[in-house]
C-alpha positions in Angstrom: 0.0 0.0 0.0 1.3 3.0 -0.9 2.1 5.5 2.1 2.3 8.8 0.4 1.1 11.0 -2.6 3.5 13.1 -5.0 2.2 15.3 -7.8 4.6 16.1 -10.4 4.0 17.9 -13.6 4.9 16.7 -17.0 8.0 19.0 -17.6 11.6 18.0 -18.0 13.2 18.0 -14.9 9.9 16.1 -12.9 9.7 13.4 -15.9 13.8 12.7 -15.8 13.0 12.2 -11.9 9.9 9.6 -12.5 12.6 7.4 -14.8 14.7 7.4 -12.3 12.4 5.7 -9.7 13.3 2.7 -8.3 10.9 0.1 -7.5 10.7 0.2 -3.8 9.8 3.9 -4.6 6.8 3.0 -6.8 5.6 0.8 -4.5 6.0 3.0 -1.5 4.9 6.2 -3.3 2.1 7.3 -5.4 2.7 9.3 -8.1 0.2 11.3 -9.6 1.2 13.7 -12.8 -0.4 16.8 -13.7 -0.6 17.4 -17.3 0.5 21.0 -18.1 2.0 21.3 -21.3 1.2 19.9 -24.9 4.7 19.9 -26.0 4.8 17.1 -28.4 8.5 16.1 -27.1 6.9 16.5 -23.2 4.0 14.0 -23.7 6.8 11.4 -25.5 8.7 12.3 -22.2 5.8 11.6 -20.3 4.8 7.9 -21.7 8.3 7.3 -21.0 8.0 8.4 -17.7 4.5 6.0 -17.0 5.9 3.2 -18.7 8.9 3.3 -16.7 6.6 3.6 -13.6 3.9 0.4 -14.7 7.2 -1.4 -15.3 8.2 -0.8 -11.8 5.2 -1.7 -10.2 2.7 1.4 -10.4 0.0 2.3 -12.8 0.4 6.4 -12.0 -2.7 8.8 -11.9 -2.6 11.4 -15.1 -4.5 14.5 -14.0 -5.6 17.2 -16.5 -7.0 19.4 -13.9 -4.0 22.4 -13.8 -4.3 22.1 -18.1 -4.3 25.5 -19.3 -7.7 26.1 -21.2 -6.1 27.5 -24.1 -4.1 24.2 -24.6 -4.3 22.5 -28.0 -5.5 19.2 -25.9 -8.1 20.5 -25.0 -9.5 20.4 -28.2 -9.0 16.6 -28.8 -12.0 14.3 -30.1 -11.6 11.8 -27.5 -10.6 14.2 -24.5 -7.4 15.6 -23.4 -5.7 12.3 -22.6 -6.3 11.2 -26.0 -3.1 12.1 -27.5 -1.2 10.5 -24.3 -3.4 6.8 -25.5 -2.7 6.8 -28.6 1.0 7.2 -27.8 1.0 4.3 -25.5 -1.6 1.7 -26.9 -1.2 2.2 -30.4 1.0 0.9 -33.4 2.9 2.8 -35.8 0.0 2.4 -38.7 -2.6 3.9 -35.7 -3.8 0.0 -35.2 -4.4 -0.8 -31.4 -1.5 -3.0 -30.2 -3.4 -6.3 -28.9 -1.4 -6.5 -25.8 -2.5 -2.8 -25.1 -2.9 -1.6 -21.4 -3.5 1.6 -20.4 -0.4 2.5 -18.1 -2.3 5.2 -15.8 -5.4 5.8 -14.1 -7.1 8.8 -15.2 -7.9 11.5 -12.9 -11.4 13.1 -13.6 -11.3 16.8 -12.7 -14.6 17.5 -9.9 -16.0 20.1 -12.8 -15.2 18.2 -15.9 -17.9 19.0 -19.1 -20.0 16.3 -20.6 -18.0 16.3 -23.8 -14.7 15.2 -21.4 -16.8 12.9 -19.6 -18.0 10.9 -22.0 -14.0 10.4 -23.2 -13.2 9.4 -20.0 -16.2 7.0 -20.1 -14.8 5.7 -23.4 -11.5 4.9 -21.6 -13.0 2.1 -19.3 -15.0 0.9 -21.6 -11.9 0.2 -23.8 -9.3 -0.4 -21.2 -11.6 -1.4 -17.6 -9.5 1.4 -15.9 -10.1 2.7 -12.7 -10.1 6.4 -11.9 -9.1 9.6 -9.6 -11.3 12.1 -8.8 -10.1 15.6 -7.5 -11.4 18.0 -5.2 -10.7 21.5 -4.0 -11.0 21.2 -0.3 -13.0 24.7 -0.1 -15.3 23.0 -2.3 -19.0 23.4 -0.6 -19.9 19.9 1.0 -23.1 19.9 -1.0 -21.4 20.9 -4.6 -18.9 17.9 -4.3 -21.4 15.7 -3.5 -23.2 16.2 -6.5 -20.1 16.5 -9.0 -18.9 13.4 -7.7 -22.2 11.7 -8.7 -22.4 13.0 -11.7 -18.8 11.8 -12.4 -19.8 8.1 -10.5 -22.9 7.6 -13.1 -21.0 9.1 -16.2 -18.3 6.5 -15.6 -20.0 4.0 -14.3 -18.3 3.3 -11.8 -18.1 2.7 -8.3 -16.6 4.7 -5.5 -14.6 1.5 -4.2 -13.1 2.0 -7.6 -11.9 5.5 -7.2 -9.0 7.2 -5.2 -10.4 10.5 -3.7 -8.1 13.9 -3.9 -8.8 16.3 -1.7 -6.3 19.3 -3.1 -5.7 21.9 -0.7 -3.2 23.9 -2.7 -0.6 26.6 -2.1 -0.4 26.4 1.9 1.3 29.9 3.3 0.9 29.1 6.7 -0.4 26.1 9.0 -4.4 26.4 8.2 -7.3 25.2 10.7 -7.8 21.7 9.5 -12.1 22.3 10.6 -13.2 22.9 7.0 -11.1 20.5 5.1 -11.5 17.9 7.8 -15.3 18.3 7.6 -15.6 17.7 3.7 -13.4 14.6 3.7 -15.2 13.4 7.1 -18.6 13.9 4.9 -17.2 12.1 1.6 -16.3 9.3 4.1 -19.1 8.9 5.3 -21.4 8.5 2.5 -18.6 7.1 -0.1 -16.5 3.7 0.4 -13.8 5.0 -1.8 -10.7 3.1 -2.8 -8.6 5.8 -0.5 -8.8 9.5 0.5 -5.5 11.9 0.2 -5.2 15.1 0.9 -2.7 17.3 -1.1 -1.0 20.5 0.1 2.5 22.4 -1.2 4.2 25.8 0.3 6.5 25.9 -1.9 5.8 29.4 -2.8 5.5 31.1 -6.5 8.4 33.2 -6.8 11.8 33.0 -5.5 13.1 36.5 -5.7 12.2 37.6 -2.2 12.5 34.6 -0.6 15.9 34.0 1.8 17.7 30.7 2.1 17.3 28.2 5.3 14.7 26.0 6.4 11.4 26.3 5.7 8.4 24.5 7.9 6.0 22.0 5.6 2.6 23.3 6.1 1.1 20.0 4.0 2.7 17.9 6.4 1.2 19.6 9.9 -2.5 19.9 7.8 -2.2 15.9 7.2 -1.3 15.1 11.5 -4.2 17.3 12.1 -6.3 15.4 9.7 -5.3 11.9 11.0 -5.3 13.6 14.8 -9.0 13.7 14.2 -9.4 10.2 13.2 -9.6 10.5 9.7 -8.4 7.9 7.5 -6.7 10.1 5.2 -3.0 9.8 3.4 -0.5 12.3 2.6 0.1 14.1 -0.3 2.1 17.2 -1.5 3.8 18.9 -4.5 7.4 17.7 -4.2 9.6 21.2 -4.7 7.6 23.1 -6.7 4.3 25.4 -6.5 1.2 23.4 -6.2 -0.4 25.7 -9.4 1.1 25.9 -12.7 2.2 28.7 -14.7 0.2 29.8 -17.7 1.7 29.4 -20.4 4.0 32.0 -22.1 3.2 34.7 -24.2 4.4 34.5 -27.9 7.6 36.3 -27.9 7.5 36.6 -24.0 11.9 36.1 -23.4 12.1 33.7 -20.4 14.6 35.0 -17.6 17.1 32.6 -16.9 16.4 31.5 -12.8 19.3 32.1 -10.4 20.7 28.6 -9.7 18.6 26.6 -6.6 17.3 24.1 -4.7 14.6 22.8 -2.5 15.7 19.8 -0.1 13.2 17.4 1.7 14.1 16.6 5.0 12.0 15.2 8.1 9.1 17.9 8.1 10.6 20.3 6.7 13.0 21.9 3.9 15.8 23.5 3.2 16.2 26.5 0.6 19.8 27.8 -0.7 20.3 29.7 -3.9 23.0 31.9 -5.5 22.2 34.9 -7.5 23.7 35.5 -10.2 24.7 39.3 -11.0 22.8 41.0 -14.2 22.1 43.4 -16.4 19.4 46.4 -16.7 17.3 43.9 -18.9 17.9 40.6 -16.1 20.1 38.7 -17.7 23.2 37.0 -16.2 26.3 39.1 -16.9 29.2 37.7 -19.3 31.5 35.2 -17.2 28.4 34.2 -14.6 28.2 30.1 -15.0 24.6 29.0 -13.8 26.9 25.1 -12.9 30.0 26.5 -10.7 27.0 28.6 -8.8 24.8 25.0 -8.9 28.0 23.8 -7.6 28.5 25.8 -4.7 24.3 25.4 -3.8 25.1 21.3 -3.9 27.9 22.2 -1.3 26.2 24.1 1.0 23.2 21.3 0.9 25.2 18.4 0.8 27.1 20.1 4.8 23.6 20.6 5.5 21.5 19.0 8.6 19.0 17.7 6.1 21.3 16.1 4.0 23.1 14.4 6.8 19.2 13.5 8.0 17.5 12.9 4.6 19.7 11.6 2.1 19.0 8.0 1.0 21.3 7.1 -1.8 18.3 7.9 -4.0 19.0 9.0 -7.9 18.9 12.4 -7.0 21.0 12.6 -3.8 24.1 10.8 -5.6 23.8 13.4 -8.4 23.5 16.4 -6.1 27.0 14.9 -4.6 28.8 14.3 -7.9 27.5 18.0 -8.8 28.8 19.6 -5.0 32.2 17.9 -6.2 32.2 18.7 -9.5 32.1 15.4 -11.5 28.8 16.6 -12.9 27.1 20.5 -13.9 23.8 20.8 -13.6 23.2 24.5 -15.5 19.2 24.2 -16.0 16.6 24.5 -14.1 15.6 21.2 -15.3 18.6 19.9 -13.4 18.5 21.2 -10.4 14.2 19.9 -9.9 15.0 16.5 -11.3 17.8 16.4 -8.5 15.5 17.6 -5.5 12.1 15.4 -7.1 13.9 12.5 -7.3 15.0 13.0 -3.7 11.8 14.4 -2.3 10.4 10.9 -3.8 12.6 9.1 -2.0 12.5 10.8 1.2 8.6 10.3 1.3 9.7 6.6 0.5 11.2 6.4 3.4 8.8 7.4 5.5 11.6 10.3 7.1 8.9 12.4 8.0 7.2 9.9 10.5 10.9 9.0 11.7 11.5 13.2 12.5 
């Protein structure tokens, strides 16, 4: 049984962390991506990613909830997982392989339209899946209950068939647990579902005014005072990174370059460092500033860290952040530096470190 939720998106650095998964991980950990970009080299990342995971032992959740309404996917005859399928279950010539499975359990977002509905519909019929259903936990008590019937008889389905998320997003402080704790003690209640998680991130937005050190995990202290009330609820966060996604950019919007940083797990808590990089007028790095040798010197200070000496488990992600803090490897994308700190936040959660803090 797994112990503990992650949600990861489908970008780069999350999708190099998923392959690298061992699985002990997979079975201690479930993984649930959020689909947020229609890249067409990102979804061929991603059924990497999920085969790599049902190879290991775990069929992951696939959530288009946080898909941007102006994607291209959401457009798609058969829903916006379609594209994803037909990747995974098909042939070359667009014939269905006969041995085809569908590596992931859908998610069904709470206010999905009929049109997406009936697609997700069509996937059990062709594949027997089970499913995911997502919540916001401010949702109104009565207002879930009837979305989640609606999605129950679209699917046809039944709730001992479905894991229950109960999202409540961005956390900026330790919240009262009352309202949250009521809706999930009310879905319990009426609904045998396959399991109840509640998911919660404070990994905040934007970095610029933020100082290095430890930071406190408000997801974690929102799940104790869950169970504290006798709910039968699991844990579930965002890894390192916000809980909402970014919309997407602007044609001919520049990207500025991040200064180099990471976002350590340890036992209820994590550790921030980062080292800014000195620009220009216009943002960007000046000539002779190397996003690695500054990675380099972040890996150092987290590798002498507390956490580190706490946390680390060998992981994928904790050997790299060594070979980087000793210079056998330069990590110089952002890409880099969250596969590094997902693959270890996986692992931590694997673990179990924050029960053992």
């Amino acid at each position: 049984m797994h112990s503990s939720t992650v949600v990861v998106r489908n970008k780069s650095g999350e999708l190099e962390a998923l392959r690298k998964v061992t699985p002990s991980e997979a079975r201690a950990v479930r993984i649930c991506v959020d689909l947020v970009s229609d890249g067409p080299e990102l979804l061929k990342g991603l059924a990497a990613a999920l085969e790599h995971l049902t190879n290991n032992g775990q069929k992951p959740l696939l959530d288009v909830t946080q898909l941007h309404q102006s994607s291209l996917l959401r457009d798609q005859p058969g829903g916006p997982l379609d594209p994803v399928v037909r990747i995974l279950t098909e042939e070359p010539d667009g014939q269905l392989r006969l041995d085809a499975e569908l590596p992931f359990t859908p998610v069904v977002p709470l206010g999905t339209d009929d049109r997406e509905l009936r697609g997700y519909a069509l996937l059990r019929e062709s594949f027997d899946c089970a499913f995911g259903i997502r919540v916001r936990a401010s949702c109104p008590a009565e207002l879930a209950v009837d979305r989640i019937e609606r999605c129950l008889t679209g699917l046809k389905t039944a709730p001992e068939a479905v894991e229950l998320l109960v999202d409540a997003g961005f956390l900026r402080r330790t919240i009262p647990s009352s309202e949250c704790g009521r809706l999930i003690a009310g879905l319990a209640a009426r609904y045998s579902f396959q399991s109840i998680t509640v998911l919660g991130g404070s990994i905040p937005a934007k970095r610029h005014q933020l100082d290095g050190g430890v930071r406190p995990r408000h997801e974690f202290t929102l799940w104790q005072q869950l169970k504290a009330g006798s709910l039968d609820v699991r844990y579930g966060d965002y890894g390192i990174v916000h809980p909402s996604a970014a919309a997407p950019a602007k044609s001919g919007e520049g990207r500025v370059q991040p200064n180099p940083y990471l976002f350590y797990t340890g036992g209820r808590r994590s550790r921030y460092a980062f080292r800014a990089m000195a620009r220009d007028d216009k943002r960007k790095p000046l000539p002779g500033e190397d996003p690695g040798e500054h990675f380099r010197e972040v890996a150092q200070e987290m590798v002498g860290s507390v956490e580190y000496e706490q946390s680390a488990t060998g992981s994928w992600g904790d050997r790299r952040l060594e070979e980087c803090s000793r210079g056998d490897v330069v990590a110089k994308r952002s890409q880099d530096w969250i596969a590094i700190g997902t693959s270890h936040h996986i692992a931590h959660l694997a673990a179990r470190g924050d029960r053992a803090a």
